[in-house]
Phi, psi and omega in degrees: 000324189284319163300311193307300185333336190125349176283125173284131178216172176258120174274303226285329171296338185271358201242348200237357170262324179278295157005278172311315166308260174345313158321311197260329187244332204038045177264000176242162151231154223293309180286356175252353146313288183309303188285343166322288164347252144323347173250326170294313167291345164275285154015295192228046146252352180262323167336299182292289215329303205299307208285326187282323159295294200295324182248313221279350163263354156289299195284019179243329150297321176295282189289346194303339191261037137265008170237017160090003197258084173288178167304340199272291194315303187302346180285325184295300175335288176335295199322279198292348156269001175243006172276308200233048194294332180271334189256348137325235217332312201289327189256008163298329210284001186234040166259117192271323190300276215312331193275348173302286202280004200295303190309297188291357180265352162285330170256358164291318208257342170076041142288135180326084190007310201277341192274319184293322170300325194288298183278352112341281163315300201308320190272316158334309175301298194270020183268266181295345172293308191304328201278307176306298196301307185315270160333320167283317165321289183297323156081182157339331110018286191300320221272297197292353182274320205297316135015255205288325180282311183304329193271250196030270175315321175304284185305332172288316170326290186305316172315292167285009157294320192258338131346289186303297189318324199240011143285302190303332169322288194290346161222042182308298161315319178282330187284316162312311155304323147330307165299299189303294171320330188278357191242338182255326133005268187306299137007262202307303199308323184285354196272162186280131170251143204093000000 
């Protein structure tokens, strides 16, 4: 829960140490791991979701551009949580930097509530549940998988970072000018007619 909040803490070592534990001693079970979980990561991505609504877009206007965040980017940051705001949170959830801020950078971004709970719930589930179900199954097993699957994974995580990074580079400008017409958009519609 503390982590989903915005704390870096290790869940995924914690969910995969009781797991094994229980796998190995059966002094826990396996469905009460699991409901731990899950409910602490939805729990404290709606917590970080609240604390990132209330605060977190004054201090990313106040402080962002010293960490490179101009106005524009934050406007772009908005733009894409409201174009592809659910599947960021759901594939935030298997990301370790990215699942600390996804929430607050979701309530930072004034994504909707029902949409951010809904995909939010769906990656708690197949996040912690899946890590926990796996891991108590595979047992020790898992330990010899974790190895060869983590760097695997580690190196696609990078890859696909640096994609991302050098699509968003190479169209940065268009996805702002994108942003922007969707914002002089939104505007009229909100100005009074008549």
């Amino acid at each position: 829960m503390f982590e989903s909040m915005g704390l870096p803490l290790p869940a995924e070592s914690i969910i995969i140490g009781a797991s094994l534990y229980a796998a190995a001693t059966h002094h826990l079970e396996i469905r009460w791991i699991v409901l731990a979980a899950v409910s602490g990561a939805i729990m404290g991505d709606n917590f970080g979701f609240l604390i990132g609504r209330a605060l977190g877009y004054r201090l990313l206007r106040r402080y962002g551009k010293k960490i490179g965040l101009t106005d524009e980017r934050l406007m772009l940051g908005r733009y894409l949580f409201k174009r592809h705001g659910g599947l960021i949170v759901f594939l935030g959830r298997f990301v370790a930097i990215l699942r600390v801020f996804v929430a607050l950078l979701a309530g930072a971004n004034r994504m909707p509530w029902r949409s951010f709970l809904w995909h939010n719930a769906l990656g708690g589930l197949c996040w912690a549940g899946g890590y926990a179900i796996a891991t108590y199954y595979l047992g020790k097993g898992f330990l010899k998988l974790s190895g060869p699957v983590a760097i695997v994974a580690g190196v696609v995580v990078v890859i696909s970072a640096v994609f991302m990074m050098i699509f968003l580079k190479r169209n940065e400008k268009r996805l702002t000018d994108e942003a922007l017409a969707d914002a002089r958009q939104e505007e009229s519609k909100a100005k009074p007619q008549g």
